[in-house]
PyMOL Python script that loads the backbone (N, CA, C, O; Angstrom):
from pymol import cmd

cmd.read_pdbstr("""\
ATOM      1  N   UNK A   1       0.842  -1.182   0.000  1.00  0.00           N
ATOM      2  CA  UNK A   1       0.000   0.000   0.000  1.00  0.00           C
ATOM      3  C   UNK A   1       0.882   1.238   0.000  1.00  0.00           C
ATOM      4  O   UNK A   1       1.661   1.415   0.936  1.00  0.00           O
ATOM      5  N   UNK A   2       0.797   2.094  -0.996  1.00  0.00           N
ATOM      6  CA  UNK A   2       1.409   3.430  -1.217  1.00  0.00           C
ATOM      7  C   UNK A   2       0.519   4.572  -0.725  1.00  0.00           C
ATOM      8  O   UNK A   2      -0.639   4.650  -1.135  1.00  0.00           O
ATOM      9  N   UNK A   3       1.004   5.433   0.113  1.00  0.00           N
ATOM     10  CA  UNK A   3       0.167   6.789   0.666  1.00  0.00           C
ATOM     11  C   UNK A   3       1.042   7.835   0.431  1.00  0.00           C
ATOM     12  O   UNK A   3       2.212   7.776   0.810  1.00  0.00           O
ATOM     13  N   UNK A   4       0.475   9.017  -0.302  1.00  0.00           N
ATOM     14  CA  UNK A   4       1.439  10.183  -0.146  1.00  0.00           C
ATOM     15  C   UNK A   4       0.760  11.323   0.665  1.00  0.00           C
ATOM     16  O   UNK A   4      -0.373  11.798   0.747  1.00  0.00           O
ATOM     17  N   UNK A   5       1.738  11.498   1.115  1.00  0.00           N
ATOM     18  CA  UNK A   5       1.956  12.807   2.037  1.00  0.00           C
ATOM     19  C   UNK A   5       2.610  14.458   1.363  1.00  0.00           C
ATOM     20  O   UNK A   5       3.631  14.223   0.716  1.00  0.00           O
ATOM     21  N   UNK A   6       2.388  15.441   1.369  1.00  0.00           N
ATOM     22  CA  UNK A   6       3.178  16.327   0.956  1.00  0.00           C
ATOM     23  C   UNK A   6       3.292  17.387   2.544  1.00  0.00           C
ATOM     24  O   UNK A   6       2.534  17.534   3.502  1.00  0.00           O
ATOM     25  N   UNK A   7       4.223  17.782   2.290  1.00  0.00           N
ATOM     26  CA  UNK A   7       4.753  18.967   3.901  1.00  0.00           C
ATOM     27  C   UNK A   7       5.408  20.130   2.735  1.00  0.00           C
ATOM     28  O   UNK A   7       5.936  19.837   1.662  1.00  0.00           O
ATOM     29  N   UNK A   8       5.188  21.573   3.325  1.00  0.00           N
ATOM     30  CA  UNK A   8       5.586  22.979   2.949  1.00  0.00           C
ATOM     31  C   UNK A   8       7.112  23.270   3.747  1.00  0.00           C
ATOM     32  O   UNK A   8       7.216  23.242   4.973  1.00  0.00           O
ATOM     33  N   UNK A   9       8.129  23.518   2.921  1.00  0.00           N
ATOM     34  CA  UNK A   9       9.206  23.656   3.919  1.00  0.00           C
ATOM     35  C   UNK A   9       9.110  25.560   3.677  1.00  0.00           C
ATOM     36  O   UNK A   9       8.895  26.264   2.690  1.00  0.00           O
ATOM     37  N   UNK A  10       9.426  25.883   5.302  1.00  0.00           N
ATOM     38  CA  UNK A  10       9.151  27.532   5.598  1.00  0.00           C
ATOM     39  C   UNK A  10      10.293  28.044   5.144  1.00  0.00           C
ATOM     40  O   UNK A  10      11.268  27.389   4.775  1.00  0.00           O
ATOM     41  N   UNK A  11      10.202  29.074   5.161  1.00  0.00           N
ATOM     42  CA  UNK A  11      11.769  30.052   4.652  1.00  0.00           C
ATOM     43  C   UNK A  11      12.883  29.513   5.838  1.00  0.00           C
ATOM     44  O   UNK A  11      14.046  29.558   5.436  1.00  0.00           O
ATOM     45  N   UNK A  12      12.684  28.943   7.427  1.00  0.00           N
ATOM     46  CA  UNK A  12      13.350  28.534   7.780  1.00  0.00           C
ATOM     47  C   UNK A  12      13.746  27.127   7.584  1.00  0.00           C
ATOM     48  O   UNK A  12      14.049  26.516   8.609  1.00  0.00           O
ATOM     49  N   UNK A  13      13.797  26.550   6.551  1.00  0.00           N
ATOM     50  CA  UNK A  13      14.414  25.490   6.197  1.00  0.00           C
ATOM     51  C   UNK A  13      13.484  23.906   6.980  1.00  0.00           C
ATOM     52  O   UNK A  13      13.755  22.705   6.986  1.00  0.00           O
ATOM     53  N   UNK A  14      12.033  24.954   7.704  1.00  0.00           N
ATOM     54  CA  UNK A  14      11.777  23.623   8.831  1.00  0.00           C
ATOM     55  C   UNK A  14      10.219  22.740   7.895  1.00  0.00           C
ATOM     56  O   UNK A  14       9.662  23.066   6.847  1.00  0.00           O
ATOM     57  N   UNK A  15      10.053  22.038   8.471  1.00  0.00           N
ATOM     58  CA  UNK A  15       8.688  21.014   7.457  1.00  0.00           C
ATOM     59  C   UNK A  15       8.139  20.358   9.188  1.00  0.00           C
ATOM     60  O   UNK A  15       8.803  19.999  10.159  1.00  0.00           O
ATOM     61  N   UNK A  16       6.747  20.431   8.961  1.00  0.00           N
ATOM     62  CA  UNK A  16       6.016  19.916   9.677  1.00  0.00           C
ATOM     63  C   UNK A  16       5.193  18.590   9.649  1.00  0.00           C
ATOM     64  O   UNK A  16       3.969  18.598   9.513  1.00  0.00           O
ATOM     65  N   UNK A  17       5.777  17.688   9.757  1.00  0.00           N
ATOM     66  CA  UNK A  17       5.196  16.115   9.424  1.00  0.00           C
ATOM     67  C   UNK A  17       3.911  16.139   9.493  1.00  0.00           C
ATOM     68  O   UNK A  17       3.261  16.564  10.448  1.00  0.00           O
ATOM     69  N   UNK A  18       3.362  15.552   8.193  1.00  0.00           N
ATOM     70  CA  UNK A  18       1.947  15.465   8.202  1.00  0.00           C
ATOM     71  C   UNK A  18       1.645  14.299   9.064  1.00  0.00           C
ATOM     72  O   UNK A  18       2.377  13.327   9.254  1.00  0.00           O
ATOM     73  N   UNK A  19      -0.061  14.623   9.785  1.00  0.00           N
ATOM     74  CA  UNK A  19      -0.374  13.987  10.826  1.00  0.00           C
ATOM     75  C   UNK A  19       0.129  11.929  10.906  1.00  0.00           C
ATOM     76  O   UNK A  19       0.808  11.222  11.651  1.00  0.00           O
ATOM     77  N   UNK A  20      -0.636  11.751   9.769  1.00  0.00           N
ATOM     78  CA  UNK A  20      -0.415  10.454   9.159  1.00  0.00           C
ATOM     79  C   UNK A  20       1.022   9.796   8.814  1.00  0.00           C
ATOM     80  O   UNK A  20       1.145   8.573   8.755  1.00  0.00           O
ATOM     81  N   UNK A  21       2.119  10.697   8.586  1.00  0.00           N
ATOM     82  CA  UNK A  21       3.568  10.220   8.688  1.00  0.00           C
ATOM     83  C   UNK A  21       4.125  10.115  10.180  1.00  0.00           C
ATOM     84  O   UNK A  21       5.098   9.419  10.470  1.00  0.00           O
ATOM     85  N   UNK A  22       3.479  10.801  10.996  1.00  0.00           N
ATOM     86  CA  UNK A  22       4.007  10.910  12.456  1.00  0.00           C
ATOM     87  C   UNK A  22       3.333  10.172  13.067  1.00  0.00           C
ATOM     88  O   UNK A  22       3.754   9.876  14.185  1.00  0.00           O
ATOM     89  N   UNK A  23       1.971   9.541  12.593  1.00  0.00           N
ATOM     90  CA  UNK A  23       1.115   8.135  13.373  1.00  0.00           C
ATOM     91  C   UNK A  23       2.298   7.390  12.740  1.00  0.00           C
ATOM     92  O   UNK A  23       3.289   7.330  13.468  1.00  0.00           O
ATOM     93  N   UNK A  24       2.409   6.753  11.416  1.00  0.00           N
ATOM     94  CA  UNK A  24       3.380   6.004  11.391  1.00  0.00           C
ATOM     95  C   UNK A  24       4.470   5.983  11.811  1.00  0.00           C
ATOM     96  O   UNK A  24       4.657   4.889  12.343  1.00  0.00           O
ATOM     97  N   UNK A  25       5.339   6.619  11.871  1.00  0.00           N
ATOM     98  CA  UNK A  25       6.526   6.578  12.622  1.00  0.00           C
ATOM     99  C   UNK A  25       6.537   6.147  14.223  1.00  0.00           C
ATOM    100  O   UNK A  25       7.253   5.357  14.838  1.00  0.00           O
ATOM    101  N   UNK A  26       5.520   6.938  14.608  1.00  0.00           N
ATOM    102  CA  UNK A  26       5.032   6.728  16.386  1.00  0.00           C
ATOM    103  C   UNK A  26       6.145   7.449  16.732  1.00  0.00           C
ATOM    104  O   UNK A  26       7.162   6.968  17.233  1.00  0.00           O
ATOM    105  N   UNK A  27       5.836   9.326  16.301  1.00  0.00           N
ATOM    106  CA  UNK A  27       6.898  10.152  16.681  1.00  0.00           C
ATOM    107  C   UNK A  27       5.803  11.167  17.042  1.00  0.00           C
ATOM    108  O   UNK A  27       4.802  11.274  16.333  1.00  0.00           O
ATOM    109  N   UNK A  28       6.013  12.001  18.271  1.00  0.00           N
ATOM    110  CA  UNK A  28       4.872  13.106  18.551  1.00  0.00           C
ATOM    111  C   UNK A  28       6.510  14.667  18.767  1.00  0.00           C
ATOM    112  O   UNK A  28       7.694  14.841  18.480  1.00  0.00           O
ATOM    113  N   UNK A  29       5.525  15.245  19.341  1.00  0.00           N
ATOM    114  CA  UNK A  29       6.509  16.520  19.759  1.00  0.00           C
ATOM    115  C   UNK A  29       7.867  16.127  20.752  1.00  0.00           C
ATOM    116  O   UNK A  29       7.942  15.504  21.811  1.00  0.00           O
ATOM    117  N   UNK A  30       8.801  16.735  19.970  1.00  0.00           N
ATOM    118  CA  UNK A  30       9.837  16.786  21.101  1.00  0.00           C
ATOM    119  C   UNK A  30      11.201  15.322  20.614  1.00  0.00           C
ATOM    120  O   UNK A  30      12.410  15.212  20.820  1.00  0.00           O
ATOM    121  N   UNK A  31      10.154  14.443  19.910  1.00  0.00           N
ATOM    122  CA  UNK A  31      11.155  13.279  19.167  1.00  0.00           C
ATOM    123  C   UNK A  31      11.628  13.842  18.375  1.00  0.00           C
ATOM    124  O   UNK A  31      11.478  15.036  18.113  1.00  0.00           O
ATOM    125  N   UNK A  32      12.654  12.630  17.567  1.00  0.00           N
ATOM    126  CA  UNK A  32      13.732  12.863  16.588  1.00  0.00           C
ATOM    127  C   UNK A  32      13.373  12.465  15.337  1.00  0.00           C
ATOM    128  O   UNK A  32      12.240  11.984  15.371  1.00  0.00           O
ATOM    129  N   UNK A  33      13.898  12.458  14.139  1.00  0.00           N
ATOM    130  CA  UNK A  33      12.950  12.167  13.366  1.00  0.00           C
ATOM    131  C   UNK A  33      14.547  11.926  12.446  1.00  0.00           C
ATOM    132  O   UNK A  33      15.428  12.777  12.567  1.00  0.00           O
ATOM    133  N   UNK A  34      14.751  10.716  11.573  1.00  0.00           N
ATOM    134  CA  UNK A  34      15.860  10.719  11.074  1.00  0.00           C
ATOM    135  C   UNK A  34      15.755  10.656   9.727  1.00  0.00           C
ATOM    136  O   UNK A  34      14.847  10.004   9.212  1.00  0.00           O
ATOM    137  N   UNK A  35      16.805  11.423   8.883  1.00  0.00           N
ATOM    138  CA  UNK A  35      16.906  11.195   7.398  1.00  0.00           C
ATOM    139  C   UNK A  35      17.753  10.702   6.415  1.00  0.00           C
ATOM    140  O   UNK A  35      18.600  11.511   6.037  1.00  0.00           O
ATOM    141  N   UNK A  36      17.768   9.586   5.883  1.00  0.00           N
ATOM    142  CA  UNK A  36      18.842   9.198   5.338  1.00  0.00           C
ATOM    143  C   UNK A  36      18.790   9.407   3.581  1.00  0.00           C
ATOM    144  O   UNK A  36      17.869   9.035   2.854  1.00  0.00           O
ATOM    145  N   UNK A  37      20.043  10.103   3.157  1.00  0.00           N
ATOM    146  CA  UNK A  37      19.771  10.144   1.283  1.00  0.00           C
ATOM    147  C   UNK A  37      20.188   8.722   1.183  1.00  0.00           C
ATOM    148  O   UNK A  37      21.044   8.150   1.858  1.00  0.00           O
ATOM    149  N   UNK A  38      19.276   8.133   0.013  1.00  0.00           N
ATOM    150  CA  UNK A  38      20.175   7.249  -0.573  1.00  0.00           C
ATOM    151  C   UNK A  38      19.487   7.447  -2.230  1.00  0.00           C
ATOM    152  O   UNK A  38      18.486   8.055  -2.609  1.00  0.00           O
ATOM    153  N   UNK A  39      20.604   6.576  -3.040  1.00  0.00           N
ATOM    154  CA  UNK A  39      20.486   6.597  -4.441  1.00  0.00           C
ATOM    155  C   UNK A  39      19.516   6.929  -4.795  1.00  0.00           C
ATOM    156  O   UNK A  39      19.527   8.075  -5.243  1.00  0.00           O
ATOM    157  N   UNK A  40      18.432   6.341  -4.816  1.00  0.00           N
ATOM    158  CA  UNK A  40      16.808   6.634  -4.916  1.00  0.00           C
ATOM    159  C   UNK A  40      16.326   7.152  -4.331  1.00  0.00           C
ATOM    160  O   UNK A  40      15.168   6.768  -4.166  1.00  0.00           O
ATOM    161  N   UNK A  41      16.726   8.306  -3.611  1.00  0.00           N
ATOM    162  CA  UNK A  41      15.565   8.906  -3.023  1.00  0.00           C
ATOM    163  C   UNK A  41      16.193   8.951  -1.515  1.00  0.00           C
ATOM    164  O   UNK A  41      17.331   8.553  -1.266  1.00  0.00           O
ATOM    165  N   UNK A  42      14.913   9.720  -0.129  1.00  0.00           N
ATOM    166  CA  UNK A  42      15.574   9.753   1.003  1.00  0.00           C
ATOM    167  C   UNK A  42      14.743   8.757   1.788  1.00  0.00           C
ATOM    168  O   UNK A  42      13.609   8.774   1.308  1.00  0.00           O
ATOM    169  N   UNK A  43      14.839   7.771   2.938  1.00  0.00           N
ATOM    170  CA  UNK A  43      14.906   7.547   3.893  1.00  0.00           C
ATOM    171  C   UNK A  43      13.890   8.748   5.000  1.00  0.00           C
ATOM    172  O   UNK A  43      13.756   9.932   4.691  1.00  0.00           O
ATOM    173  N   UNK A  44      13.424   8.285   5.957  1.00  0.00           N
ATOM    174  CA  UNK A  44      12.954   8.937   6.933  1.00  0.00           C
ATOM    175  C   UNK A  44      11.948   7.767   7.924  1.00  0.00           C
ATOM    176  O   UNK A  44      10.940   7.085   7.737  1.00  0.00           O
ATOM    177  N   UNK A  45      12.813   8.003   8.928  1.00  0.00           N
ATOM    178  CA  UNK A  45      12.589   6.659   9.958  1.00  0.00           C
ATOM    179  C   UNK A  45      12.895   6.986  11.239  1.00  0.00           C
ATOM    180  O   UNK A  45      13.817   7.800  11.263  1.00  0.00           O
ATOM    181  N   UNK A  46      12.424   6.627  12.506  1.00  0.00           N
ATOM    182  CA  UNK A  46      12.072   6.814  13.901  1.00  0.00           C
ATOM    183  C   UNK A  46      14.182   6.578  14.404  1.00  0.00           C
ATOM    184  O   UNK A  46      14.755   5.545  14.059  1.00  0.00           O
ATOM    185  N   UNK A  47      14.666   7.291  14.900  1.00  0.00           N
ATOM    186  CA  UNK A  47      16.285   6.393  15.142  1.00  0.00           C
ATOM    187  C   UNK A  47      15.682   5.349  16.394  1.00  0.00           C
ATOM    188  O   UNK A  47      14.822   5.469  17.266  1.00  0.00           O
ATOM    189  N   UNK A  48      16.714   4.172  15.935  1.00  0.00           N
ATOM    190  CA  UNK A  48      17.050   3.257  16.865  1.00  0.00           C
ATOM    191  C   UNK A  48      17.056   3.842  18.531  1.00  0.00           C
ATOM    192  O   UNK A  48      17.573   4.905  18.876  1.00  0.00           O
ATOM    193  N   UNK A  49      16.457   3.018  19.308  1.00  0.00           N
ATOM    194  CA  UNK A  49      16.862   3.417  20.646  1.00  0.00           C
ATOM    195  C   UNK A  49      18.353   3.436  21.019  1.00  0.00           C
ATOM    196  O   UNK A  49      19.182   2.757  20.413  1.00  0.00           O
ATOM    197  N   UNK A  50      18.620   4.162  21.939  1.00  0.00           N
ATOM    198  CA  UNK A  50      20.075   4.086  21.910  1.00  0.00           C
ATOM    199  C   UNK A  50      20.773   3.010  22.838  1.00  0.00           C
ATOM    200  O   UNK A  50      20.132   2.846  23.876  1.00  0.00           O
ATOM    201  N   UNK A  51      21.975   2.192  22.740  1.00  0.00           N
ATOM    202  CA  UNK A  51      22.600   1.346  23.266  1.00  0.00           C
ATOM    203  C   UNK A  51      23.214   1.865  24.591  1.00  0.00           C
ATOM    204  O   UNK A  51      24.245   2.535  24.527  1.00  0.00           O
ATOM    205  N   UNK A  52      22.730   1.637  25.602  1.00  0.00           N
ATOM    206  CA  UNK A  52      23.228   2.069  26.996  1.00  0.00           C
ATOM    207  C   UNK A  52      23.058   3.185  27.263  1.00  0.00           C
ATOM    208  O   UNK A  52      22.421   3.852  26.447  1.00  0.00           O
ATOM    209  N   UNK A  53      23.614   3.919  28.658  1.00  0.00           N
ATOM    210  CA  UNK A  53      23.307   4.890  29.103  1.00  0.00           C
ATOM    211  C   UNK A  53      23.712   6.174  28.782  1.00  0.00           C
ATOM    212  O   UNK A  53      23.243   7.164  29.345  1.00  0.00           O
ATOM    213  N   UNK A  54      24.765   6.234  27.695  1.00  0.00           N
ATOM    214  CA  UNK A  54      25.759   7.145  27.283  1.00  0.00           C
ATOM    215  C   UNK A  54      24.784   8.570  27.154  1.00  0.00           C
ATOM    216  O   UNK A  54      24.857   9.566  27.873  1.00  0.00           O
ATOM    217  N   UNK A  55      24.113   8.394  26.321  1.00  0.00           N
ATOM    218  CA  UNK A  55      23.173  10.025  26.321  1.00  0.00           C
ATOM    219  C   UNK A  55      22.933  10.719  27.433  1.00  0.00           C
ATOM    220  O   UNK A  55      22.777  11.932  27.292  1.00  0.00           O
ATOM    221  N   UNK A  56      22.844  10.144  28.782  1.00  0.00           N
ATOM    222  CA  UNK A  56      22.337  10.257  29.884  1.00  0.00           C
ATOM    223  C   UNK A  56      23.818  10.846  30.330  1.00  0.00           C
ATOM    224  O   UNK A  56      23.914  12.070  30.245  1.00  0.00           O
ATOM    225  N   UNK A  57      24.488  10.433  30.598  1.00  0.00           N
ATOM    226  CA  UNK A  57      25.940  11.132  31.355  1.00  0.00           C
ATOM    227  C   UNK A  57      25.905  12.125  31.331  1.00  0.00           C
ATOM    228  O   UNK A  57      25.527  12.607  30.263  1.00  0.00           O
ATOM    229  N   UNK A  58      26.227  12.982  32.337  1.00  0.00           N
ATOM    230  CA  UNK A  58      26.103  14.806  32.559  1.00  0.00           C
ATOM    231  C   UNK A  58      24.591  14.974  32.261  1.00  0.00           C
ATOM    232  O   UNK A  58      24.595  15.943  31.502  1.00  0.00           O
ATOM    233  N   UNK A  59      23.698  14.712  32.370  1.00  0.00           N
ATOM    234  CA  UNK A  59      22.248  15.053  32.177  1.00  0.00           C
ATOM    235  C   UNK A  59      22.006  16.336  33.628  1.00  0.00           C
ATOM    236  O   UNK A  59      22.038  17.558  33.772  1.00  0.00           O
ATOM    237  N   UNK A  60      21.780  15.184  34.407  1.00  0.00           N
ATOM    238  CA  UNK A  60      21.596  16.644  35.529  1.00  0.00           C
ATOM    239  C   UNK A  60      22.511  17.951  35.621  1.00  0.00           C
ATOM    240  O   UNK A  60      22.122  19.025  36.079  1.00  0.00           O
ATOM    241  N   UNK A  61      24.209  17.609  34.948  1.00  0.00           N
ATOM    242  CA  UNK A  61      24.582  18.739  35.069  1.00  0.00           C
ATOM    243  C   UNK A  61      24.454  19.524  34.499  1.00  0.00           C
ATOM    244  O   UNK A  61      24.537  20.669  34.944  1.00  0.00           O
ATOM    245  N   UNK A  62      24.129  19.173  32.941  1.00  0.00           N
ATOM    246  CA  UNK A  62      24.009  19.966  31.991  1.00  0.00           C
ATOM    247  C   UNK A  62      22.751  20.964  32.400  1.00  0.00           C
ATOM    248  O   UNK A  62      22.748  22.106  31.941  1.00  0.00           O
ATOM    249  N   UNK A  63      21.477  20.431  33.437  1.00  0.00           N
ATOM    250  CA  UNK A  63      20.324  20.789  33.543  1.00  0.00           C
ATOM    251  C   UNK A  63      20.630  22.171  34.713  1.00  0.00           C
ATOM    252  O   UNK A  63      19.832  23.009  35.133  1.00  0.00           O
ATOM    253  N   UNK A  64      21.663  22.044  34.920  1.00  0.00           N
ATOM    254  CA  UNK A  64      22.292  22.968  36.312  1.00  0.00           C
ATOM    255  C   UNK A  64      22.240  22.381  37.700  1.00  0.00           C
ATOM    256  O   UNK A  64      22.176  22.971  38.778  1.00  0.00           O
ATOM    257  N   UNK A  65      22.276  21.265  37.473  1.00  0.00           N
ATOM    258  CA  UNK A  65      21.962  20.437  38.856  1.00  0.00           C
ATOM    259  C   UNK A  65      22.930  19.647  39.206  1.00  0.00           C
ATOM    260  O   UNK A  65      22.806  18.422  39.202  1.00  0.00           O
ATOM    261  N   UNK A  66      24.261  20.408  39.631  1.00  0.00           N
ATOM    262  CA  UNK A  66      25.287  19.244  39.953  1.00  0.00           C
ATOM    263  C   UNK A  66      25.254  18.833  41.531  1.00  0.00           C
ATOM    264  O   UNK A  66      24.915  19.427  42.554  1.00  0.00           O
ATOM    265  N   UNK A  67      25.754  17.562  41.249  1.00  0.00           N
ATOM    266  CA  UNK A  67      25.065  16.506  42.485  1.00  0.00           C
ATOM    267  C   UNK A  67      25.922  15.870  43.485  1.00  0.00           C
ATOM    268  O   UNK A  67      26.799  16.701  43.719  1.00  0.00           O
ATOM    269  N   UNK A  68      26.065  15.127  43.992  1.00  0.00           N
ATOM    270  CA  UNK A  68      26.476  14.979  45.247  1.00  0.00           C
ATOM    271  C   UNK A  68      26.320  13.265  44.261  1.00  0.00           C
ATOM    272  O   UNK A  68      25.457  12.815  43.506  1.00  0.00           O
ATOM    273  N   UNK A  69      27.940  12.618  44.901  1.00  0.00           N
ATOM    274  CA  UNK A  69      27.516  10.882  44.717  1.00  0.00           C
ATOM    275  C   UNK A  69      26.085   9.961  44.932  1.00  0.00           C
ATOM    276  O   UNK A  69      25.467   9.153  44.238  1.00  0.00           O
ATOM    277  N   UNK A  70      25.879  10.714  46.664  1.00  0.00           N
ATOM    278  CA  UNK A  70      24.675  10.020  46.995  1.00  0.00           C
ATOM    279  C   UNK A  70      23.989   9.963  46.225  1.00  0.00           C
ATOM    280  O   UNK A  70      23.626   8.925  45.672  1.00  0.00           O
ATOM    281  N   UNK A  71      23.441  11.644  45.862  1.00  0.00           N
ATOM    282  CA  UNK A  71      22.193  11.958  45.290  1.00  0.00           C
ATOM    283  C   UNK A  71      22.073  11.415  43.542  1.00  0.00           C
ATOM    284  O   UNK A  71      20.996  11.065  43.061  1.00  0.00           O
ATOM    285  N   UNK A  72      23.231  11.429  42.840  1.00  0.00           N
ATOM    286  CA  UNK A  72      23.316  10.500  41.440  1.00  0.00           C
ATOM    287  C   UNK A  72      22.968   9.209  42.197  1.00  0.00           C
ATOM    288  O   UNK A  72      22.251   8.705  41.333  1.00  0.00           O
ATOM    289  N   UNK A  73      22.971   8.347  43.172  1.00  0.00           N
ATOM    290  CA  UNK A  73      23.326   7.255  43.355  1.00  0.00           C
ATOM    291  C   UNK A  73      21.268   6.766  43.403  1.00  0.00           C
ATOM    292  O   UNK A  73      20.723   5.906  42.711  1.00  0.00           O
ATOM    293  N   UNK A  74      20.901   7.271  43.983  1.00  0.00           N
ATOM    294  CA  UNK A  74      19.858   8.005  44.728  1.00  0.00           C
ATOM    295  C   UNK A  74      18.170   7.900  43.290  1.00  0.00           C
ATOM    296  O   UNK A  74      17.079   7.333  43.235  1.00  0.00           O
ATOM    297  N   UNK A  75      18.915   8.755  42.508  1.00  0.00           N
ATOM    298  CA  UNK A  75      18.522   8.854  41.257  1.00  0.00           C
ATOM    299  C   UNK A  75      18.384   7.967  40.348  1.00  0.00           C
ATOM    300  O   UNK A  75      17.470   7.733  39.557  1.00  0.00           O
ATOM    301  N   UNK A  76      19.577   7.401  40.573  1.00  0.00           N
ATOM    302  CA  UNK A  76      19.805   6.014  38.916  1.00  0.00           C
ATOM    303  C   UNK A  76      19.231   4.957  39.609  1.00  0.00           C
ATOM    304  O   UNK A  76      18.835   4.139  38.778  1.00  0.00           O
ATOM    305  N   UNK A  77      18.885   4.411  41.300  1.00  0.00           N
ATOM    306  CA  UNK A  77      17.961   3.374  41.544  1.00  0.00           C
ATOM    307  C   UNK A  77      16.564   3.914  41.318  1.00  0.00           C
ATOM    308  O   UNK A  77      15.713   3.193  40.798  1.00  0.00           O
ATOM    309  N   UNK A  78      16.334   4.980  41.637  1.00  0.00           N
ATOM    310  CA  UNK A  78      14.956   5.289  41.283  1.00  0.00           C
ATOM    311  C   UNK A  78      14.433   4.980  40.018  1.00  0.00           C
ATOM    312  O   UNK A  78      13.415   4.321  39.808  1.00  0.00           O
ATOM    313  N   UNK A  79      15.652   5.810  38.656  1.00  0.00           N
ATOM    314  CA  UNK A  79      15.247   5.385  37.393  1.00  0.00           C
ATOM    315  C   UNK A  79      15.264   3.738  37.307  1.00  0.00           C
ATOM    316  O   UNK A  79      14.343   3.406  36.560  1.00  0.00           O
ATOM    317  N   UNK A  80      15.854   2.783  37.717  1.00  0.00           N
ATOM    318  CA  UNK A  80      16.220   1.315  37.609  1.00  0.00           C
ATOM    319  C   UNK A  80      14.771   1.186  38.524  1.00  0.00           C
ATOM    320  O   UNK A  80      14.653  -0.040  38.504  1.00  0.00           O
ATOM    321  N   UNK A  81      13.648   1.663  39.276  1.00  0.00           N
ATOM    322  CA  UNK A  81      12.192   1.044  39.574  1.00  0.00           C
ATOM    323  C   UNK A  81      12.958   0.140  41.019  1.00  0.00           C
ATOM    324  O   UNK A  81      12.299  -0.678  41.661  1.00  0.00           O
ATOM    325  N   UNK A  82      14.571   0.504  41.383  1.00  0.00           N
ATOM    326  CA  UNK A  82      14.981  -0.238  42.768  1.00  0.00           C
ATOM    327  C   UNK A  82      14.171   0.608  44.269  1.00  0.00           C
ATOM    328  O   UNK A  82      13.973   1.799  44.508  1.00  0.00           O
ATOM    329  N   UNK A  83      13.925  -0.395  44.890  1.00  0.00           N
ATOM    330  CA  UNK A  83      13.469   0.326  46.088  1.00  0.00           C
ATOM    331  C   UNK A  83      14.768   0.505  47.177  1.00  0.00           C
ATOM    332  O   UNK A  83      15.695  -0.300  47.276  1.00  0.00           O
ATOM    333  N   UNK A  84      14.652   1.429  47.761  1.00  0.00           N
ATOM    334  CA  UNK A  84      15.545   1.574  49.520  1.00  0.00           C
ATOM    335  C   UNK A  84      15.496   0.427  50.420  1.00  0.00           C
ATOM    336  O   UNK A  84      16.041   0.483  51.523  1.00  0.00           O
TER     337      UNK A  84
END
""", "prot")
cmd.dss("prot")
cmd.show_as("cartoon", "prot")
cmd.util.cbc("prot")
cmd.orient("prot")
């Protein structure tokens, strides 16, 4: 099954995914949205989740929230659903 979609790109270079490309993808506000050229044409697909925690490193600091061992320690069982 073939569906086309068309999107307006603004003088700022930006395009707004039509509703029906962003149900498919299962991308809402705030996701990533990836593009690949190839020979024929481009690519456009949800990226892979990422492999480990690496994105996450410096998160709180970057947020202005630098922390104390405990309190990282504190944090990453909470995110891991560990109890005290």
């Amino acid at each position: 099954m073939k569906t086309r979609f068309r999107a307006k790109l603004t003088s700022k270079n930006q395009l707004t995914l039509p509703a029906g490309v962003s149900a498919f993808l299962g991308v809402g506000a705030g996701d990533f949205v990836d593009f690949q050229i190839e020979h024929d044409g481009i690519r456009v697909s949800r990226p892979l989740p990422s492999e480990g925690a690496g994105e996450w490193i410096g998160y709180l600091k970057r947020k202005g929230k630098a922390l104390g061992n405990a309190e990282r320690d504190r944090i990453t069982r909470e995110l891991r659903g560990e109890r005290e």
